[in-house]
N, C-alpha and C positions, 0 to 999 in steps of 0.2 A: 111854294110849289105844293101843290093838292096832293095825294096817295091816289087819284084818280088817273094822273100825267104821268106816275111812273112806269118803269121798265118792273121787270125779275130781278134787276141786281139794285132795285129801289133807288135808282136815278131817272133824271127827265127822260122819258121816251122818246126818241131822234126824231120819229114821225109826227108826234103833237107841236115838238121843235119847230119843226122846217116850216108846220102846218102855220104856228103863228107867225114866224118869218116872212112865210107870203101874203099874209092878209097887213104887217108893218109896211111890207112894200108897195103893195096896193094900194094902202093909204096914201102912200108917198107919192104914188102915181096920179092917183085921183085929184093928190090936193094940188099937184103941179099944174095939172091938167084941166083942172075945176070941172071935170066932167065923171060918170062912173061907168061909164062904156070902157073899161080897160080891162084886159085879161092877159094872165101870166101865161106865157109860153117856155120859158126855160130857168130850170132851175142850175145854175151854173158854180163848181168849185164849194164845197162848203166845209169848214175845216173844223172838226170838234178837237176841243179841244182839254178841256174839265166837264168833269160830270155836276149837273145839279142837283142835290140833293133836298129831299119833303123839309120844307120851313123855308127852302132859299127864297130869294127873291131876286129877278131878273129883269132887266134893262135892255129894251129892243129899241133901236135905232136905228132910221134906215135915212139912208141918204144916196139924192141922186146924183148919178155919176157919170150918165152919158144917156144921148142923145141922137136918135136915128130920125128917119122919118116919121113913122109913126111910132117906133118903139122908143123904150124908155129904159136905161139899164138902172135900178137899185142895188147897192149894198146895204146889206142888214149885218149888223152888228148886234150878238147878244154879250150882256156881262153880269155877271153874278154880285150882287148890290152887296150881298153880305159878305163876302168875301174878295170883293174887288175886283175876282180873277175875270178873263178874259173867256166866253165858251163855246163861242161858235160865230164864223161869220161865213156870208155867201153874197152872190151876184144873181138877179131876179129879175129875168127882160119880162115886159110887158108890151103890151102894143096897144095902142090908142083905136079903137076900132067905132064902124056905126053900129048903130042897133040891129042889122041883119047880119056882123058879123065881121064887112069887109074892112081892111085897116084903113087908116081916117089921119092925114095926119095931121099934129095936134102944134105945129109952127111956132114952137118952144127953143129959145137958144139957153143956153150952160154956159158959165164962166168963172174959171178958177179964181178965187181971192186968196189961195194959201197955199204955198207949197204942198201942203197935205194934200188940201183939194187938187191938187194938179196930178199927185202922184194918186188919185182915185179914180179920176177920170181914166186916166192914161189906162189903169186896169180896166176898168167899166169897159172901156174901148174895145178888149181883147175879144167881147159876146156882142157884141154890135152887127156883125156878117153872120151871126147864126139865122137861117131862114125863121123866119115866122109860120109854123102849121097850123093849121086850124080845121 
């Protein structure tokens, strides 16, 4: 972590956080989608938890977890490489849209292969009926 990412109390700033968060999920989106027509509409639940501190190094992971028409729910998961600890994770709908905007959708199925995956889904699910604005 830079001294450029930090807060006043010289931990990671929440907004640069969240900020990379959605560009992990985006990736996630795009690369499911093979397309880069996708835009974040809802940032959903995100649970801090340790602070990052200047030298740390952190682990963004995002995986997807549910499946609308055209949207796409991600969970991002950060974790603090040098210390192990767990720091933040959140739910990140996108929507598979065209190029003038309107949603597109992107005829992708999901299928759990692990209890875990099923129990991620099943949350993913909970942001699936939040309308799409644009």
């Amino acid at each position: 972590m830079l001294g450029g990412d930090l807060n006043h109390h010289g931990t990671l700033y929440a907004g640069r956080c969240v900020e990379w968060m959605v560009e992990a999920g985006l990736i996630a989106a795009c690369d499911a989608t093979r397309r880069n027509h996708i835009v974040c509409v809802h940032i959903n639940d995100l649970s801090f938890r340790t602070p990052v501190h200047k030298g740390d190094q952190v682990l963004y992971t995002s995986t997807l977890c549910y499946l609308g028409r055209s949207s796409l729910v991600v969970n991002v998961r950060v974790e603090n490489v040098m210390t192990g600890g767990f720091v933040v994770d959140g739910f990140f709908t996108y929507v598979n849209v065209t190029e003038d905007g309107s949603p597109l959708p992107h005829e992708l199925t999901l299928e759990a292969e692990t209890d875990e995956e099923q129990a991620l889904m099943e949350q993913g699910s909970k942001y699936a009926s939040k309308p799409a604005t644009q």
